[in-house]
Residue, then its C-alpha position, 0 to 999 in steps of 0.5 A: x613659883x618660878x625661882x630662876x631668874x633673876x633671884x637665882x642668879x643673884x643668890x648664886x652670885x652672892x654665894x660666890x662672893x662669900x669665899x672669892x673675899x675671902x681667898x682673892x687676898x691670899x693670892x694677892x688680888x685685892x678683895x674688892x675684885x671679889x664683887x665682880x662676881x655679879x658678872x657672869x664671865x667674872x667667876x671664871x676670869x677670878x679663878x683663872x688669875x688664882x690659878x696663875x698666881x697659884x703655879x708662881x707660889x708652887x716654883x719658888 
């Protein structure tokens, strides 16, 4: 049985959602943007806007 796909994908989508809940409000982003996850590209753009918010906190 082939478990790619599909199934893979939302496995792997669900087990980004879980900790982007959990961190999005600590950097300010509201948690519902954590259920972007089920995009592709949205993981990427998520941590890229954790990262900018990251480099503010560290200046002050």
């Amino acid at each position: 049985m082939h478990f790619g796909g599909f199934f893979g994908w939302l496995i792997l989508s669900i087990a980004m959602i879980v900790p982007m809940v959990k961190l999005l409000p600590f950097f300010g982003i509201d948690k519902r943007w954590a259920f972007a996850c089920f995009i592709p590209l949205a993981p990427v753009v998520l941590l890229w806007m954790m990262a900018l918010k990251l480099q503010d906190l560290e200046k002050l």
